[in-house]
ZAMARGU-4260 file (C-alpha; in steps of 0.2 Angstrom, whole numbers, plus 5000, padded with zeros to 4 digits):
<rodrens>
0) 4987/4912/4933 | 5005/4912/4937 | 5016/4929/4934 | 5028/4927/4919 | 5045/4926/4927
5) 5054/4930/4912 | 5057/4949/4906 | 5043/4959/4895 | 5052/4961/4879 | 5055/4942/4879
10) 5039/4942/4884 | 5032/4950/4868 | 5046/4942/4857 | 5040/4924/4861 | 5021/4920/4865
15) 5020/4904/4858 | 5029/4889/4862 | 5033/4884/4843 | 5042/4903/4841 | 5055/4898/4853
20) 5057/4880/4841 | 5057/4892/4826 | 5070/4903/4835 | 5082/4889/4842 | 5084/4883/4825
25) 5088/4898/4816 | 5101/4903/4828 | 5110/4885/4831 | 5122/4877/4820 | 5116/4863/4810
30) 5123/4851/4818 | 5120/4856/4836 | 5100/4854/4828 | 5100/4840/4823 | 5110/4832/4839
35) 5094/4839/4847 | 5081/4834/4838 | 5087/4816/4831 | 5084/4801/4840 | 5093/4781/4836
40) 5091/4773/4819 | 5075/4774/4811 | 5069/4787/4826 | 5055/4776/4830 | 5056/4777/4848
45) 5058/4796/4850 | 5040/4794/4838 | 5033/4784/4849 | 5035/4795/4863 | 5025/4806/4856
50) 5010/4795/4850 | 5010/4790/4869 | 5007/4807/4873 | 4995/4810/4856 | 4984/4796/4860
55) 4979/4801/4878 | 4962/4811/4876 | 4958/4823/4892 | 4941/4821/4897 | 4934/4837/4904
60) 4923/4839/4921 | 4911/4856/4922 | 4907/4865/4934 | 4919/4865/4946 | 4924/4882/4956
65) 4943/4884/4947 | 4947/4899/4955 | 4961/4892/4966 | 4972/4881/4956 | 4989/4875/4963
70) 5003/4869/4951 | 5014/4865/4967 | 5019/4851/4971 | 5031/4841/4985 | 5046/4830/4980
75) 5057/4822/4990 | 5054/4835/5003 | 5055/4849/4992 | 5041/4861/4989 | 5041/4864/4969
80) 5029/4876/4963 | 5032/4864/4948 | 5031/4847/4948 | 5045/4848/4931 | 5064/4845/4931
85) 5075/4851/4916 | 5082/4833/4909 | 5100/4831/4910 | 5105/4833/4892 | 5126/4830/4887
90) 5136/4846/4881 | 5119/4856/4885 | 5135/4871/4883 | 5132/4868/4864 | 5115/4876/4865
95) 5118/4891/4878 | 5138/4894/4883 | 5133/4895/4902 | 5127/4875/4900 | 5120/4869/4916
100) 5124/4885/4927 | 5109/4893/4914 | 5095/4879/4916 | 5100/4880/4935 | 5093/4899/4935
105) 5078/4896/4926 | 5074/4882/4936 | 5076/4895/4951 | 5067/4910/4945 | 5052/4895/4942
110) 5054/4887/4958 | 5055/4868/4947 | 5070/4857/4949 | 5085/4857/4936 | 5094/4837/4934
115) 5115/4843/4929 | 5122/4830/4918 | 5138/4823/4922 | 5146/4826/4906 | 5139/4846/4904
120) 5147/4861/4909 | 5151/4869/4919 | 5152/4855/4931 | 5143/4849/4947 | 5151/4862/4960
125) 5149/4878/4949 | 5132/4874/4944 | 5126/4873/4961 | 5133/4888/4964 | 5124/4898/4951
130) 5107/4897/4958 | 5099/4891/4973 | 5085/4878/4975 | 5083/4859/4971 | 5094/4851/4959
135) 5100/4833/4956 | 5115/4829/4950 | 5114/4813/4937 | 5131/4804/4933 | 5137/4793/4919
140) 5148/4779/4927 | 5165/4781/4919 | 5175/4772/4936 | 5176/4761/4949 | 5165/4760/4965
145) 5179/4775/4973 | 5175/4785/4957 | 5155/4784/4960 | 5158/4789/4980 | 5168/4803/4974
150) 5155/4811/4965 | 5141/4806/4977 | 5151/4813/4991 | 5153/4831/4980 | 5137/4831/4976
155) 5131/4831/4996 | 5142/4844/4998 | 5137/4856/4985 | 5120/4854/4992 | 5109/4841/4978
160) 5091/4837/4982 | 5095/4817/4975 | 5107/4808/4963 | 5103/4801/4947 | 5111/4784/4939
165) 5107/4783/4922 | 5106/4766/4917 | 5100/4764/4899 | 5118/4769/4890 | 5124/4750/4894
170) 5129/4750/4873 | 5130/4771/4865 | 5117/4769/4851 | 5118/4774/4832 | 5113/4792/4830
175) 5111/4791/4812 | 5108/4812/4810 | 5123/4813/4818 | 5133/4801/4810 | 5128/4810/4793
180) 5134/4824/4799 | 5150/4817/4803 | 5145/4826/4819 | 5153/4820/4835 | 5149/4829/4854
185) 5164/4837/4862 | 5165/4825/4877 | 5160/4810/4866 | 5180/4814/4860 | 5188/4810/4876
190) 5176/4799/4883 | 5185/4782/4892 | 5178/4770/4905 | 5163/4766/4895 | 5169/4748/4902
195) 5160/4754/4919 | 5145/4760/4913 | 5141/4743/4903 | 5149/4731/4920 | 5133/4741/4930
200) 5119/4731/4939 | 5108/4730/4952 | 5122/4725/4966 | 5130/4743/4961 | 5113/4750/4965
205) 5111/4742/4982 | 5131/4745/4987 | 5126/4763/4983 | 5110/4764/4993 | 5119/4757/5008
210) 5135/4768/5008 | 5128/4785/5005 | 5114/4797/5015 | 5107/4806/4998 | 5091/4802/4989
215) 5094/4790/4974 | 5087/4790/4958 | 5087/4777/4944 | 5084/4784/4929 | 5080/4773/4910
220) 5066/4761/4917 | 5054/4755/4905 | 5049/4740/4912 | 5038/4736/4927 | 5049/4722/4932
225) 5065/4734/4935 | 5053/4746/4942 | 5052/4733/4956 | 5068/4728/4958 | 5073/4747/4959
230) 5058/4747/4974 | 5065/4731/4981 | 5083/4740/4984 | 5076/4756/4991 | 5077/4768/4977
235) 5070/4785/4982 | 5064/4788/4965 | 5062/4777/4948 | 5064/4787/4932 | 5052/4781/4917
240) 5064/4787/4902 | 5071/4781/4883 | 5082/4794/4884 | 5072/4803/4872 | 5074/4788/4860
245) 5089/4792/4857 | 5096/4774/4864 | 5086/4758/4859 | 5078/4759/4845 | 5059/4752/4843
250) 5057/4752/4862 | 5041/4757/4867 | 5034/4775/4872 | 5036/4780/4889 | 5019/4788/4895
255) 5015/4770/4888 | 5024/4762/4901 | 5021/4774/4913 | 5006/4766/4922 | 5013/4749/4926
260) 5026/4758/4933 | 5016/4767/4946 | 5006/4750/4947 | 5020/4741/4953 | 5028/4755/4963
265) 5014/4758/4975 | 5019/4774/4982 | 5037/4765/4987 | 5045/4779/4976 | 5043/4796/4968
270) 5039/4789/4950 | 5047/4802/4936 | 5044/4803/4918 | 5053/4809/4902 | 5051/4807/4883
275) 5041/4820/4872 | 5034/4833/4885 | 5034/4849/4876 | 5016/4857/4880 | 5005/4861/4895
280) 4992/4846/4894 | 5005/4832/4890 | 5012/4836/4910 | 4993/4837/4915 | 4993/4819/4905
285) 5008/4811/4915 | 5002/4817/4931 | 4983/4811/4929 | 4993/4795/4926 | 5000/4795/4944
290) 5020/4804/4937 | 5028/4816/4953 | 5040/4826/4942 | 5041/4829/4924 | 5056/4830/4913
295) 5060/4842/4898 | 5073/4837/4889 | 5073/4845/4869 | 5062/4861/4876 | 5078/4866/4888
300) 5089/4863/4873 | 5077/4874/4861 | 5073/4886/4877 | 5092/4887/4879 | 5095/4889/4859
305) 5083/4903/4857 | 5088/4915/4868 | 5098/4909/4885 | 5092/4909/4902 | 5079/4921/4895
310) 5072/4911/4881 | 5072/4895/4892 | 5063/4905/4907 | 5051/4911/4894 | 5048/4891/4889
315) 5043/4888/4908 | 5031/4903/4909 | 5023/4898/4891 | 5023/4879/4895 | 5014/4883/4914
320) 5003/4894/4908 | 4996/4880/4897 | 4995/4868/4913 | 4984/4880/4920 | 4974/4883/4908
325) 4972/4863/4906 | 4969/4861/4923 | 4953/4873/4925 | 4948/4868/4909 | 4947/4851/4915
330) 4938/4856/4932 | 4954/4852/4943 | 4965/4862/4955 | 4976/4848/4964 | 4985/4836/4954
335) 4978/4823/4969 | 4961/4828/4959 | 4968/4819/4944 | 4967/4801/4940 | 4967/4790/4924
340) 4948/4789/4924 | 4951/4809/4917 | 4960/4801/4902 | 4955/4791/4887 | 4961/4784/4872
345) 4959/4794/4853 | 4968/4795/4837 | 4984/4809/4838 | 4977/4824/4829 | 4994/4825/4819
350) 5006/4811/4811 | 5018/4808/4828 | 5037/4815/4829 | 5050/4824/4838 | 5042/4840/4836
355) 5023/4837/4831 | 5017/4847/4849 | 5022/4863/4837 | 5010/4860/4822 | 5011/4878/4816
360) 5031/4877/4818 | 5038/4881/4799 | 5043/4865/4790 | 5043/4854/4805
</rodrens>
């Protein structure tokens, strides 16, 4: 079992991962809450994520010798001694004031990968500065071919693993908890260029790969066919996301999609999934089902929320501690040991939703 990285008296404070949920919500305002938690429209999608999960049943193997398991693992060169990623998440500073220079700790004291969004503070060069290890740098076009190579070019510099287009925010969905709120993201304010975002395609994707010398990483796929393309044009990685439903409504789950699209890549690209990955055994789901890197999207925010770097270091050593223990449980100790014969299907043990991993959370 892995040491806890966090400290003992936030050790004792949180030993569950729905006390950290509990804790996050008391402590944010409203509407920072319910930015986090809500999803577009009728929040179908962001459901959905979840009953993707809920529906995968583990099927256990016994005795096995479990005594040496290994949550490492290797992407894109870099030795993780978690195969997870904190999602880039817009105005992430809303949930902890030190934003992306926070996650990027935790990410180091955990040896994992942290993803900086473009639009989160404080920023591409200063984050990379707060902590060493992997980190990819994921950007929101807002300009013109010069405008990408500016940012790709910084992100060298300062030292990212990869860089991370994200390709799903063609038209910015109705976020109906927040429009009741009247509540509107500090960067959303200001936002211009949206223009650029909705004018990308696939020739962007190949003048990028043939102009810079970084890893790159498309990230919104949900489709096997793009999946392709993405392989076809030399992606390094394709990112299986909804954006946490929180763009198209009534699209599908993405552990759902998640095995055509490791069909259809073949090993031509890390394969990286987001969307509803709050506990221990829905990683051990995604990686049985062929997935190279995890992302945590609302756990950083409630990690964040709750109590800091602390509380989102905490989150990690709650959330690998349940890998583990799902891991021997179900006679493994590599993750080349799993396979999608270790899965099966069954009905989710509670009604599906944004937050349904935490069944003893108050109210949820």
């Amino acid at each position: 079992m892995r040491e806890p990285r966090s400290q003992p008296g936030t050790q004792l404070r949180f030993q569950v991962l729905h006390e950290i949920a509990e804790e996050a919500r008391a402590r944010l305002p409203r509407n920072i809450w319910d930015y986090m938690r809500g999803a577009t429209e009728t929040e179908t999608t962001a459901k959905r994520n979840r009953m993707a999960i809920d529906t995968l049943a583990l099927r256990p193997r016994m005795l096995r010798d479990v005594n040496d398991i290994d949550l490492g693992k290797n992407f894109l060169g870099a030795e993780l001694e978690l195969p997870l990623t904190f999602a880039p998440i817009g105005s992430l500073e809303s949930f902890d004031a030190e934003g992306g220079a926070a996650a990027a700790r935790a990410a180091a004291r955990h040896g994992m990968m942290t993803t900086l969004s473009s639009v989160s503070a404080p920023g591409l060069e200063a984050t990379a500065e707060a902590a060493p290890g992997p980190k990819i740098f994921q950007l929101y076009v807002r300009g013109d071919a010069d405008w990408v190579d500016e940012h790709a070019h910084r992100a060298i510099e300062a030292g990212y693993t990869a860089f991370c287009l994200t390709v799903d925010v063609a038209v910015y969905s109705r976020r109906e908890r927040d429009l009741v709120n009247r509540f509107v993201k500090p960067w959303r304010r200001s936002a211009t260029g949206h223009n650029y975002q909705a004018s990308l395609n696939w020739k962007d994707v190949e003048r990028f790969k043939k102009t810079h010398d970084i890893p790159l990483l498309i990230k919104g796929i949900m489709t096997a066919e793009d999946a392709a393309l993405a392989c076809d044009l030399g992606v390094d990685g394709v990112w299986v996301s909804n954006h946490g439903g929180r763009q198209l409504d009534q699209a599908q789950g993405s552990m759902a999609v998640l095995p055509e699209v490791v069909e259809t890549v073949a090993g031509r690209a890390a394969v990286i999934v987001d969307g509803g990955f709050l506990r221990g055994t829905d990683v051990i789901k995604a990686m049985a089902l062929g997935a190279d890197l995890v992302g945590l999207g609302r756990l950083t925010a409630m990690g964040l929320g709750a109590a800091g770097e602390e509380g989102l270091v905490r989150a990690i050593d709650l959330l690998s501690e349940e890998m583990h223990i799902a891991m021997g449980l179900m006679g493994k100790t590599r993750y080349e040991d799993l396979s999608p014969e270790d899965l099966t299907t069954a009905p989710p043990g509670h009604p599906p939703d944004v937050l349904s991993a935490f069944p003893l959370l108050p109210e949820n």
